[in-house]
C-alpha positions as CSV (number, residue, x, y, z in Angstrom):
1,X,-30.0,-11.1,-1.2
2,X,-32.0,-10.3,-4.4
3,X,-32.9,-14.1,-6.5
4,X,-31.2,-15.8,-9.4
5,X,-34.2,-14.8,-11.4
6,X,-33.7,-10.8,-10.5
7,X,-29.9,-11.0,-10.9
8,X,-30.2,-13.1,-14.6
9,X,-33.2,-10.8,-15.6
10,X,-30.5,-7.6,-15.3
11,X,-28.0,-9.4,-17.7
12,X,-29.6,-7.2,-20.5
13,X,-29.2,-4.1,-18.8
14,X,-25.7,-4.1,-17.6
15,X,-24.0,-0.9,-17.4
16,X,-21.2,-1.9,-20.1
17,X,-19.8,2.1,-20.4
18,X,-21.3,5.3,-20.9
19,X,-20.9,8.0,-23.0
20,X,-22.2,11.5,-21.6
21,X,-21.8,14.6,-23.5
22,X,-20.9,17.8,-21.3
23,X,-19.9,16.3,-18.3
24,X,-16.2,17.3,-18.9
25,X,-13.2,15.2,-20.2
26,X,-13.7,11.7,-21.4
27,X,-11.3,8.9,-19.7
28,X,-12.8,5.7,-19.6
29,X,-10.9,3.2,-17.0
30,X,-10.6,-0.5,-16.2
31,X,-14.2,-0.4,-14.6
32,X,-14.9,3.1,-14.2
33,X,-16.1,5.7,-16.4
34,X,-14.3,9.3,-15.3
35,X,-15.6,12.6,-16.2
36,X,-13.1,15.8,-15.4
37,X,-14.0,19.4,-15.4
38,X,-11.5,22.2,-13.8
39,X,-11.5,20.2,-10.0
40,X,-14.5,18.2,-10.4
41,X,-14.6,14.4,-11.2
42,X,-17.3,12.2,-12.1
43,X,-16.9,8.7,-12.2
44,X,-19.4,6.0,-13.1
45,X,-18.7,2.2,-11.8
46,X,-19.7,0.5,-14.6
47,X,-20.4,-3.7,-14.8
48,X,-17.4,-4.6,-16.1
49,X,-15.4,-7.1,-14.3
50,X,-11.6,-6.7,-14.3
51,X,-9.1,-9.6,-13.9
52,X,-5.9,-10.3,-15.0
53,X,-5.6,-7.3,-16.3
54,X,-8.3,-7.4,-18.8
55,X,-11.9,-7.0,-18.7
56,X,-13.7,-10.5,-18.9
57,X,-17.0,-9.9,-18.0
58,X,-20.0,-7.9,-17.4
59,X,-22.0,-8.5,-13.7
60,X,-25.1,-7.6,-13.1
61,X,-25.5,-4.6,-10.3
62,X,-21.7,-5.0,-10.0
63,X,-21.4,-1.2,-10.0
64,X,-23.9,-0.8,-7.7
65,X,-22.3,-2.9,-5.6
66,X,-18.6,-1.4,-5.8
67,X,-19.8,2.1,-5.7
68,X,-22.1,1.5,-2.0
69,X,-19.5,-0.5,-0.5
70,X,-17.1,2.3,-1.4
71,X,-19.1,4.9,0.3
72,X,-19.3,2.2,3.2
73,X,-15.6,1.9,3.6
74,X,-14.6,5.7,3.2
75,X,-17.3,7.0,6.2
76,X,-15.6,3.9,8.1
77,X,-12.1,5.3,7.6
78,X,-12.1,9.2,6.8
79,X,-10.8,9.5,10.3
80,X,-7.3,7.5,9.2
81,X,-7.2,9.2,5.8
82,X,-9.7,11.5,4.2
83,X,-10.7,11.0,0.8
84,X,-11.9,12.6,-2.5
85,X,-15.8,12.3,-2.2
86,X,-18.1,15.2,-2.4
87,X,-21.3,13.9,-3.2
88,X,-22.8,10.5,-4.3
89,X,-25.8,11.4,-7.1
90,X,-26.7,8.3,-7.8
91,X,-25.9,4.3,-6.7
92,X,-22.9,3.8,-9.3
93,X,-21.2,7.9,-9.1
94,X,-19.3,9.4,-7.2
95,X,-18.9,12.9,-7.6
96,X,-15.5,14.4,-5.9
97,X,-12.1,16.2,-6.2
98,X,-10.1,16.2,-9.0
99,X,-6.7,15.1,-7.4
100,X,-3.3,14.5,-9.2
101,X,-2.9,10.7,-8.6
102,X,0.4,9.4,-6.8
103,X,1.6,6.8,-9.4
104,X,2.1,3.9,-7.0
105,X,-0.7,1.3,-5.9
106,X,-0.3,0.3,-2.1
107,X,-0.7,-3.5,-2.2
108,X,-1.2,-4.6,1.2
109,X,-1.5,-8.7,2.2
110,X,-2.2,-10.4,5.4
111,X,-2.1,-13.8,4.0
112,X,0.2,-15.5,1.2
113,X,-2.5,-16.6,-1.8
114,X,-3.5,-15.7,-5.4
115,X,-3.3,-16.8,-8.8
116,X,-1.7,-14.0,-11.1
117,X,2.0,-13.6,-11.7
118,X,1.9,-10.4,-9.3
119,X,0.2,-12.8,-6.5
120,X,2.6,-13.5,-3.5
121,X,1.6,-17.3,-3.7
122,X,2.6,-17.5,-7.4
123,X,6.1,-15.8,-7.1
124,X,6.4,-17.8,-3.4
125,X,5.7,-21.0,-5.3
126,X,8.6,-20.3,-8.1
127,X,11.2,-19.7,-5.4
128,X,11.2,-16.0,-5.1
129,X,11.6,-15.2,-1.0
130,X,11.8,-11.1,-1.3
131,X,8.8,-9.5,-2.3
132,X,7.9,-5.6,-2.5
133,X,11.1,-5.6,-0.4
134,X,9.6,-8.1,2.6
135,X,11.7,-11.0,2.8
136,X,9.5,-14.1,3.4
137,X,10.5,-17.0,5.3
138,X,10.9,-20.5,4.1
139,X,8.2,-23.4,4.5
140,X,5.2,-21.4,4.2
141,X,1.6,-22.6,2.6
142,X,-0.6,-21.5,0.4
143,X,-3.5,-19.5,2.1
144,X,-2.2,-19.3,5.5
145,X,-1.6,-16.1,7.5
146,X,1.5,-14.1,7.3
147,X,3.7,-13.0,10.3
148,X,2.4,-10.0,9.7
149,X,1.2,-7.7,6.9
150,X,3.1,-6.5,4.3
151,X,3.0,-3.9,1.6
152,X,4.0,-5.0,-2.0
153,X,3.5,-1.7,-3.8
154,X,3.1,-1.9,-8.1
155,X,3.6,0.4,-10.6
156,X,0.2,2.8,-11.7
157,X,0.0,0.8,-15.3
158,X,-2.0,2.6,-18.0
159,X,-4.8,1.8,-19.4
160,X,-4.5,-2.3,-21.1
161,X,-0.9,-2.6,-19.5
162,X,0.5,-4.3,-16.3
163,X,1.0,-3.5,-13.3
164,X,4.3,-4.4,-12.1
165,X,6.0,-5.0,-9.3
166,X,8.6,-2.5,-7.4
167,X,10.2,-2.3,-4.2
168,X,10.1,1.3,-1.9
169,X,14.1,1.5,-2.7
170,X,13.0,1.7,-6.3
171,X,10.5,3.9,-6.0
172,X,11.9,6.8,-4.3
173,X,14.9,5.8,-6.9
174,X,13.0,6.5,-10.0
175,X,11.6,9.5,-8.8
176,X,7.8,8.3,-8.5
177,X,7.5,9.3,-4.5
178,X,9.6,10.9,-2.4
179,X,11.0,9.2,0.8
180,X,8.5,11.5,2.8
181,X,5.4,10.7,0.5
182,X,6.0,6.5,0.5
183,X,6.6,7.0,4.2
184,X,3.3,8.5,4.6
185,X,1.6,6.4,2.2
186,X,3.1,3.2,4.2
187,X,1.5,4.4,7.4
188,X,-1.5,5.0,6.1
189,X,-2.2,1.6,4.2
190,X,-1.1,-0.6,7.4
191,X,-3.6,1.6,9.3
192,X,-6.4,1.3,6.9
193,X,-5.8,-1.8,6.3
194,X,-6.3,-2.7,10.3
195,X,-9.5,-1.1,10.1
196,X,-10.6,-3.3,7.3
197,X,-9.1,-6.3,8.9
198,X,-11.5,-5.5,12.2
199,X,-14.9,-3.8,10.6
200,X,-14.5,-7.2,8.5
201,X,-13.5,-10.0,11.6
202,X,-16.6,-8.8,13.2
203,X,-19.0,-9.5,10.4
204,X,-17.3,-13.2,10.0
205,X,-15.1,-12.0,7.2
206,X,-11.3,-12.0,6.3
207,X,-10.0,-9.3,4.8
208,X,-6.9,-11.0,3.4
209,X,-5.7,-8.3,1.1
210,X,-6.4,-5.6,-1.1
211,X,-4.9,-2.5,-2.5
212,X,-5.3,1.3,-2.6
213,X,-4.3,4.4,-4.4
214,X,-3.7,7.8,-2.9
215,X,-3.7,11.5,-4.6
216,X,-2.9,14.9,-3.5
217,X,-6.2,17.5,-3.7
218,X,-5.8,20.9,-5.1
219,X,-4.5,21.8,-1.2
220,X,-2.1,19.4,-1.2
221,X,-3.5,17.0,1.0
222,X,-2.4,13.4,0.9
223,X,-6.7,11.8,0.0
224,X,-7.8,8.5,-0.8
225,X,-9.2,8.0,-4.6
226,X,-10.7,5.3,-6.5
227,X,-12.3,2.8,-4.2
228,X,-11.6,1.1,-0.5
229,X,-12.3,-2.5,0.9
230,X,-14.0,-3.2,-2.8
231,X,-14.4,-7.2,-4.4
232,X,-12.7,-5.8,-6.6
233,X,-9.7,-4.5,-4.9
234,X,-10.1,-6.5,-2.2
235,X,-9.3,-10.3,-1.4
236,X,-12.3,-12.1,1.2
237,X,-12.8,-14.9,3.1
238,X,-15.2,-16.7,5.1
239,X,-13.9,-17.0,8.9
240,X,-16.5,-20.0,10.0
241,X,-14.7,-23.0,7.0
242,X,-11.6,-20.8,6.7
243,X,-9.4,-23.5,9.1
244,X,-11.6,-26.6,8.2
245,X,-10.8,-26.0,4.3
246,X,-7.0,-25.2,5.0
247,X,-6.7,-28.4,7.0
248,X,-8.4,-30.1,3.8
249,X,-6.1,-28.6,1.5
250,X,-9.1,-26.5,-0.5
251,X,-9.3,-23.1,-1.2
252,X,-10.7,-20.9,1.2
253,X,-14.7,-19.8,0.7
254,X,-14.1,-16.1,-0.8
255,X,-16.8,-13.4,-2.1
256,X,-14.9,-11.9,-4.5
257,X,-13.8,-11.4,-8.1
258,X,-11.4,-14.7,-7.1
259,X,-14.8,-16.7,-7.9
260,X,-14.4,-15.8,-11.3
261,X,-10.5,-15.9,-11.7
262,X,-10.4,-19.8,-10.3
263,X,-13.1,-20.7,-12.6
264,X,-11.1,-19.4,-15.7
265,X,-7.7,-20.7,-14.5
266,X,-10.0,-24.4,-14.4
267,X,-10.9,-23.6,-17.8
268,X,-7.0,-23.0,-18.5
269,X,-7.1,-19.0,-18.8
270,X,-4.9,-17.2,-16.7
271,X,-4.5,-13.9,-18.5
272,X,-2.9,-14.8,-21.9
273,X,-4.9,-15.8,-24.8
274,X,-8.7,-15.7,-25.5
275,X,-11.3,-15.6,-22.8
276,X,-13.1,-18.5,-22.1
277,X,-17.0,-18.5,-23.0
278,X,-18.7,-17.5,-19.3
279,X,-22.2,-19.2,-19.5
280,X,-25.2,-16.9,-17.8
281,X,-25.1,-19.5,-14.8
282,X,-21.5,-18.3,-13.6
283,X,-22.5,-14.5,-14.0
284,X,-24.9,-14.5,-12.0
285,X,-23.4,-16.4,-9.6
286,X,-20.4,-14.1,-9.7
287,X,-23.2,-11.3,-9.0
288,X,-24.2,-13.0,-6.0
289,X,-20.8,-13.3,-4.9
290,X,-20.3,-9.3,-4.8
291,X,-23.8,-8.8,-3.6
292,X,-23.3,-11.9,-0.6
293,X,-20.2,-9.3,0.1
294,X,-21.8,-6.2,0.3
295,X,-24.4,-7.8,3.0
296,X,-22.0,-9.6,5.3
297,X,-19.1,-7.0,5.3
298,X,-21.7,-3.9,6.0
299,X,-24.4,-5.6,7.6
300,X,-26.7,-3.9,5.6
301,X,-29.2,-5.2,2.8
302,X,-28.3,-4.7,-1.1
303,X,-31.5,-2.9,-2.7
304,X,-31.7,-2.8,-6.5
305,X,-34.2,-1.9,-9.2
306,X,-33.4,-3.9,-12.3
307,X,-33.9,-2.1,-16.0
308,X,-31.6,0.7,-17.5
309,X,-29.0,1.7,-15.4
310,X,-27.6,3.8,-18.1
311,X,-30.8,6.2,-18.3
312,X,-31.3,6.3,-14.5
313,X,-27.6,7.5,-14.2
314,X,-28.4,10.4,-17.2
315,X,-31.3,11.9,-14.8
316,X,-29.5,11.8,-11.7
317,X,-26.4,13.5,-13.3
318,X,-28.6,16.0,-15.4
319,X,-27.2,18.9,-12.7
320,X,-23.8,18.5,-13.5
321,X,-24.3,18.5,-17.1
322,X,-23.1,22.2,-18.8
């Protein structure tokens, strides 16, 4: 685990965006920075946090982070579902195939928790029993395990909007996958999903849910885009309190991006109005958070060079530039 003092001393080098001239067509995401040329994609994993919809913060080595524990998780499951990866330049790219996204996010969740109005907890807690088109049953508890996982799929939003959710039925109604395509999708995410759930229980970890978006190659293959098993797509606990602290009524020990969102809903901020100040002492412990992930889900140690990210990046992609 790299020190406070390493972490804090990169808070003036965080990768905030990029802006690359001939690397192809400029489309900057909610965290990543995407580069497109004929079936060639670039995309850059910048620091910025995402919650809520918004971007609240910049993490140090955040990218870093996301990016190697992307490249974990898609060697781990390439056998269940290939992906888009070609190459990996640098520790925040990914170089791979341009693919024509399928504009539905496969939301898949083990356990009944969150914050957000999209969370299961959140609608659960308001009365609402059918979610995603999974009908829950009554007298369940914030935190604990479902029956068994379900799949709550959400609208693709663009760019600043919301995702929203959307049943299968609905779906295949409005024309955004066929009956074949969600089929397949389904199968896939329960099965990745299972792998996570494993890799993860044997590290001490509960993968409790994330989510993950699919696109068709220039062959028409069915790949895997984006990222997989992420902090930021993904929702973690610790196995050892995970019982003690639902006994005790407190919130389960996570290492993710929830760190941040519970300490902005204390604050009073849960996605409307303006962010809350974040003092230096909750970034980096945010950072640690993703970085405590990345060593207990892979087993392996997080390396890092603080200084300019952005300039590092610029050499290592100097090869692709026209």
């Amino acid at each position: 685990m790299l020190s406070k003092s390493i972490i804090a001393s990169q808070i003036p080098h965080v990768l905030k965006g990029t802006s690359f001239k001939n690397l192809g067509s400029y489309y900057e995401g909610k965290v990543r920075d995407n580069y497109t040329k004929g079936d060639r994609r670039i995309l850059i994993t910048t620091d910025r946090l995402s919650a809520f919809d918004k971007i609240i913060a910049l993490i140090p080595f955040k990218g870093q982070v996301l990016n190697t524990m992307t490249r974990f998780w898609f060697e781990e499951t390439k056998d269940i579902c290939p992906n888009y990866v070609l190459e990996y330049p640098d520790p925040n790219v990914i170089v791979g195939v341009e693919c024509k996204p399928l504009m539905v996010e496969m939301v898949v969740r083990g356990y009944i928790t969150g914050s957000t109005t999209t969370s299961l907890w959140y609608n659960y807690e308001k009365g609402v029993r059918s979610m995603g088109g999974n009908i829950l049953p009554e007298g369940l508890k914030k935190n604990v395990k479902l029956p068994h996982p379900i799949i709550t799929p959400t609208t693709k939003a663009a760019h600043g909007s919301h995702d929203a959710n959307i049943t299968p039925e609905e779906i295949v109604k409005q024309g955004l996958l066929t009956q074949e395509e969600w089929d397949e999708l389904a199968d896939k995410t329960l099965k990745l999903y299972a792998r996570g759930v494993e890799i993860a229980a044997k590290q001490g970890v509960i993968l409790v849910d994330t989510k993950y978006e699919f696109g068709r190659d220039p062959s028409g293959r069915i790949v895997l885009i984006d990222e997989i098993h992420t902090p930021d797509s993904s929702r973690f606990w610790i196995t050892a309190s995970y019982e003690s602290r639902l006994m005790e009524g407190k919130e389960p020990e996570n290492i993710n991006k929830e760190f941040l969102r519970l300490w902005l809903a204390d604050k009073g901020f849960i996605g409307e109005g303006e962010i809350p100040a974040i003092p230096e002492e909750i970034l980096v412990e945010t950072a640690e958070k993703y970085i405590q992930a990345f060593e207990m889900i892979t087993g392996q140690s997080f390396v890092a060079e603080p200084g300019d990210v952005l300039a590092r990046i610029e050499k290592n992609l100097t090869p692709y530039v026209s």
